[in-house]
N, C-alpha and C positions, 0 to 999 in steps of 0.2 A: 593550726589546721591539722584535723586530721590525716595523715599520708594515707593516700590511696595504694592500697596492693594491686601489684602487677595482675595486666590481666592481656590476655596473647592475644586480643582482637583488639586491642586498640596501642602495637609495636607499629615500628616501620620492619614489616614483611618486609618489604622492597625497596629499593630506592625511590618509588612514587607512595604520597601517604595513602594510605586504605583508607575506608571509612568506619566505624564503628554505630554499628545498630541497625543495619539493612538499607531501609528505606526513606528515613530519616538522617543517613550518613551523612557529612560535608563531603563536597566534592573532592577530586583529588588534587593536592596540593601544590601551590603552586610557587616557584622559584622568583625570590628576592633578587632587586637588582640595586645592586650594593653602590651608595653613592657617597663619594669622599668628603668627609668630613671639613670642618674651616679650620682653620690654624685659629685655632681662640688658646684663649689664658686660663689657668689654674689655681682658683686661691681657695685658703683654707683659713680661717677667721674665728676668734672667740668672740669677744664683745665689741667688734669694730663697726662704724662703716654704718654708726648709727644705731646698730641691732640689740635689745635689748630681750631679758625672757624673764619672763613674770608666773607663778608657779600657786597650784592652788589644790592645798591637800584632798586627798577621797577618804570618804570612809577604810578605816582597814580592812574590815573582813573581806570586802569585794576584789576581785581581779578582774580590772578593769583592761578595755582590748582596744577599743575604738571609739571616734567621736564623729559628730553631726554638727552644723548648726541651724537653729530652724530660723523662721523669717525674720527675726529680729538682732539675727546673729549669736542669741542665747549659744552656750555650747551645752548636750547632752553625751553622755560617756556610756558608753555599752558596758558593762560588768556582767560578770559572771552572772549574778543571781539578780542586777536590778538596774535601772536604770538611771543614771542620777545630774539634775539640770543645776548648773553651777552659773550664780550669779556672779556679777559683776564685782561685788564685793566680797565673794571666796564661798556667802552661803551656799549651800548643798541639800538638795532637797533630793531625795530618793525616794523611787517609784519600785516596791519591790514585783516580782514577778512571782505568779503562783504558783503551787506546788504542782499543780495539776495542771493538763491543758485539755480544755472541751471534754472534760472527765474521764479522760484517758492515765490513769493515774500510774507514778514514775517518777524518776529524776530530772529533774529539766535547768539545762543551761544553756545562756546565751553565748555565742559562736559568732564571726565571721563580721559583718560589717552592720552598718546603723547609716540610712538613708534618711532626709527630707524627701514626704511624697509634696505631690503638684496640691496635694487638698491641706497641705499646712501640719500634717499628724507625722511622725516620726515610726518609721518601719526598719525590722530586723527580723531577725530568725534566731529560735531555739529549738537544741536540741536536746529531746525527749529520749530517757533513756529509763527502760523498762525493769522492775525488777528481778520479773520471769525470761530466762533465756529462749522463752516460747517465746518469747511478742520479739520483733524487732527493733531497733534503733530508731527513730520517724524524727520527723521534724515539724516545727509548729511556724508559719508565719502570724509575727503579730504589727496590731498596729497604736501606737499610743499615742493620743493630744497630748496638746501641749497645757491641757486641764487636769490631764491625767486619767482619762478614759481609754481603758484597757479594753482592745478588741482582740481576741485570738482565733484562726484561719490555720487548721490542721492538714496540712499537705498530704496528696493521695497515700495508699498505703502501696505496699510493695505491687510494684504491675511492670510493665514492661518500660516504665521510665524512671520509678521510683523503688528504691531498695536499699532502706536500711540509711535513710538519708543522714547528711554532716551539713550542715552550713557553710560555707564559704565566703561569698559576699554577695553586696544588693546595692543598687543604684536607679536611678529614676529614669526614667526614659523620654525625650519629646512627647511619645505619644502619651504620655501620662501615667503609663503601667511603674511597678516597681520592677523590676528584673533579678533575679538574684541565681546564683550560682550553687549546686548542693551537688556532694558525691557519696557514694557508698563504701562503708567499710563490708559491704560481703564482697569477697573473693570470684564468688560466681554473678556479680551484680553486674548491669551494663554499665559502670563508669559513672562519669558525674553527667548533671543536667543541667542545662539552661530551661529557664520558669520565669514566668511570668504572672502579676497579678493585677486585677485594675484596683482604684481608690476604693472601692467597693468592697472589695474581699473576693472577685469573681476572680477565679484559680484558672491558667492557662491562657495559651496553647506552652506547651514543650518541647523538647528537642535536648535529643543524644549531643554534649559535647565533651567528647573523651577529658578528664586529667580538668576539667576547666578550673580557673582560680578568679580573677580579678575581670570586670564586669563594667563597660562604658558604653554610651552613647554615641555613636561614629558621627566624624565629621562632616557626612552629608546630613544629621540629624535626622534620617531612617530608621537605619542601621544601628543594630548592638552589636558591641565587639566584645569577643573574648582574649583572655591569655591565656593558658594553661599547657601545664607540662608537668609539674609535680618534679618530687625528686626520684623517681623513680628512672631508673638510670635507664631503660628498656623504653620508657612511657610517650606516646605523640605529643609532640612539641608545635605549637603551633599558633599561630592570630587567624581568628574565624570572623567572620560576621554572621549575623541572622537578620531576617527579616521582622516584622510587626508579628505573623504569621509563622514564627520560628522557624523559617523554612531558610534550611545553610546554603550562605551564597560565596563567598570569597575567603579562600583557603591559605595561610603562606605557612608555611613549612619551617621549622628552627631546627639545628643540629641539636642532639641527644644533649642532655644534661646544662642544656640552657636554663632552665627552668624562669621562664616568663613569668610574671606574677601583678603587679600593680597595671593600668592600662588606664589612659585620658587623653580625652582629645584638646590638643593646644589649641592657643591661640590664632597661629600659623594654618589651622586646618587639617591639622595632619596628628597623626595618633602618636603618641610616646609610651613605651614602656620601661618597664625596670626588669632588664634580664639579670636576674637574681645568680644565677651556674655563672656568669660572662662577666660579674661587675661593673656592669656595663648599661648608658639608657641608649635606648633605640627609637628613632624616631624612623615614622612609617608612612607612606602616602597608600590610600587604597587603593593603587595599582601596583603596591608593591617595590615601591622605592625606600631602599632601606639605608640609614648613616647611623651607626654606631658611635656611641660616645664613653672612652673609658673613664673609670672613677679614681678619682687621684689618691684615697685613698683603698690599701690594700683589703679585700674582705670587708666592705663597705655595709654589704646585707648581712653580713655574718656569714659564719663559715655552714652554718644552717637555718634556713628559713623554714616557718611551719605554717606559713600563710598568705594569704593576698595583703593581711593588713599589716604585716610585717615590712611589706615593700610597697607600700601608697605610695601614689604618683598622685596632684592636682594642679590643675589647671590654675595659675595669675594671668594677670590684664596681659602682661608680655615676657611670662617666664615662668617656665612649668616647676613644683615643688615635690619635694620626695622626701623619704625620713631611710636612714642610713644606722641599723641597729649595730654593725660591725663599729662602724664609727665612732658610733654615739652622736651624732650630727642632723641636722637638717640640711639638704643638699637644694640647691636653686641648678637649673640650667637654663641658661639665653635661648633664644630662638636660633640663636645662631651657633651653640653649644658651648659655650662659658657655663666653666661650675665654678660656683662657690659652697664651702660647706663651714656654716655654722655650727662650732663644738656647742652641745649642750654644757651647761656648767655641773648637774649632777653628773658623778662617773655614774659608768653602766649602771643610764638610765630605763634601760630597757625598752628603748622609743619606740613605740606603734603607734596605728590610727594615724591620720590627718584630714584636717577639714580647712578652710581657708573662707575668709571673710569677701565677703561679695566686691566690696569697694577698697578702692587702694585713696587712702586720703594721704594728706599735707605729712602726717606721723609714718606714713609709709604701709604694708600690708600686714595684717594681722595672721600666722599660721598657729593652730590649733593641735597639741597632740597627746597623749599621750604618754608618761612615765611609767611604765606597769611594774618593773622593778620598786621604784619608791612610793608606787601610787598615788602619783599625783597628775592631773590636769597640767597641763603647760602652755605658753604664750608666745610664741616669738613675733616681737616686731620688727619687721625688717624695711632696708628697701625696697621699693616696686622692683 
């Protein structure tokens, strides 16, 4: 992920959070009520306990970031330049991505996350990059079947929500929209945005959310949730919600250099994230009930994170999953806050992306991720 530059309207001025961007600001933020964790257990596991990892080379040229799986569980892999559906028996089939978008002509690469929408086709974001330093930075939503028909959806150009757009991530929403997350590399830009789009390719509504990174569905299934804080040591730290209407409703506030980043709603009803600055998951109730869970191991995300998909968080039947790049690991936590963390068997694997298979059978749950270092596709099966 791009790091967004500091920008002095979206600090904490004061001990209460500001808003950023007038009228469309979140309200002011509002204070965590910190709730004691369980005395649970701490295990750290290679190939125990049942768990196996099964590995499935990508093309080289591509730097590959993150995965989906569409309705059949297929897994697709976001790569730099293309997109590529890995069968069950290792084939690889690549959809490359054009040089051009809606004849806007430039560099274009894919960024940030890789969605299932509700209509079956597979959504992400590219970023367009100009070779005149007259034109801006933009970015392109596209949307690809699973036939491999290529739709591309060119995000507004610079206005008062969009400036010089990065991708971040995208996720589906109840109401059927994709949701995704984009910030600006100018200095004088308002911050990042929350966007919305329908199956359709109909673009909007918007909304200012300072630093945003990682992008879910709330557990009243209304509600979008943000995370964002970036590394910007200066930069508002925080979990927002929006409405259908992008309109900011509930605000909570995290101390400086947290940097929140991955964000899903459990099983339990209650949001989890991966504060990436703290080492640490945070599970969340929308009224602001907060219990921290530390990581057993040290620098778990790394000693620097460059994105939302670097700290994916997803939802299992009864235990939420996380990918731990410090580690090298895939990390599980209980409902009740037991970690376990499965070593990857590559060293510095490079782990990002995760997607997770819909059903937990008799074999146990299938986690989907990312090796970008070796580039390869990866498998772990685990216990429920």
């Amino acid at each position: 992920m791009t790091t967004v530059p500091f920008r002095a309207q979206c600090i904490f001025a004061t001990l209460l959070l500001t808003g950023c961007g007038g009228s469309a600001a979140v309200t002011p933020g509002q204070a965590f009520q910190d709730v004691p964790g369980d005395n649970v257990a701490v295990h750290r596991v290679a190939l125990a306990n049942g768990a196996s990892f099964t590995q499935f080379p990508l093309p080289r040229w591509q730097s590959a970031q993150s995965v989906a799986l569409d309705r059949t569980s297929t897994p697709w892999v976001l790569t730099q330049f293309a997109i590529d559906r890995v069968g069950t028996d290792g084939h690889v089939t690549t959809f490359p991505m054009p040089a051009k978008a809606r004849g806007l002509h430039g560099f274009l690469g894919l960024y940030g996350g890789i969605a299932l929408g509700r209509d079956g086709a597979l959504w992400f974001l590219g970023e367009v990059r100009y070779p005149s330093k007259l034109f801006p930075t933009n970015s392109t939503l596209f949307r690809l079947t699973t036939e491999g028909k290529l739709t591309s959806y060119p995000l507004p150009g610079p206005n008062e929500f969009t400036q010089e757009l990065v991708p971040f991530d995208i996720a589906s929403g109840v109401d059927g929209k994709l949701w995704f997350t984009i910030g600006s590399d100018n200095s004088a830009g308002p911050g990042c945005t929350l966007g919305s789009a329908s199956t359709q390719g109909v673009l909007g509504p918007y909304a200012h959310a300072c630093n945003s990174d990682g992008v879910a569905t709330g557990p009243d299934g209304n509600d979008m949730w943000v995370a964002g804080g970036g590394q910007d040591p200066e930069a508002q730290q925080s979990i927002e919600s929006y409405s259908a209407q992008a309109k900011a409703g509930r605000s909570f506030r995290l101390p400086l250099t947290s940097n929140p980043e991955g964000i899903a709603t459990g099983p339990d009803g209650n949001l989890w994230i991966t504060v990436v600055g703290f080492n640490e998951i945070m599970r969340l109730t929308i009224t602001g009930k907060r219990t921290m869970y530390a990581l057993p191991t040290k620098y778990a995300f790394g000693k620097q994170s460059w994105g939302p998909q670097e700290a994916r968080i997803v939802s299992g039947s009864n235990a939420m999953w996380f990918v731990e790049p410090g580690a090298n690991a895939i990390g599980r936590i209980s409902m009740s806050g037991q970690i376990t963390e499965y070593a990857i068997p590559t060293p510095h694997s490079g782990v990002t992306g995760l997607a997770i298979s819909s059903s937990c059978s008799s074999y146990g749950v299938h986690l989907w991720f990312v090796e970008s270092a070796s580039n390869k596709l990866a498998m772990l099966t685990a216990p429920c």
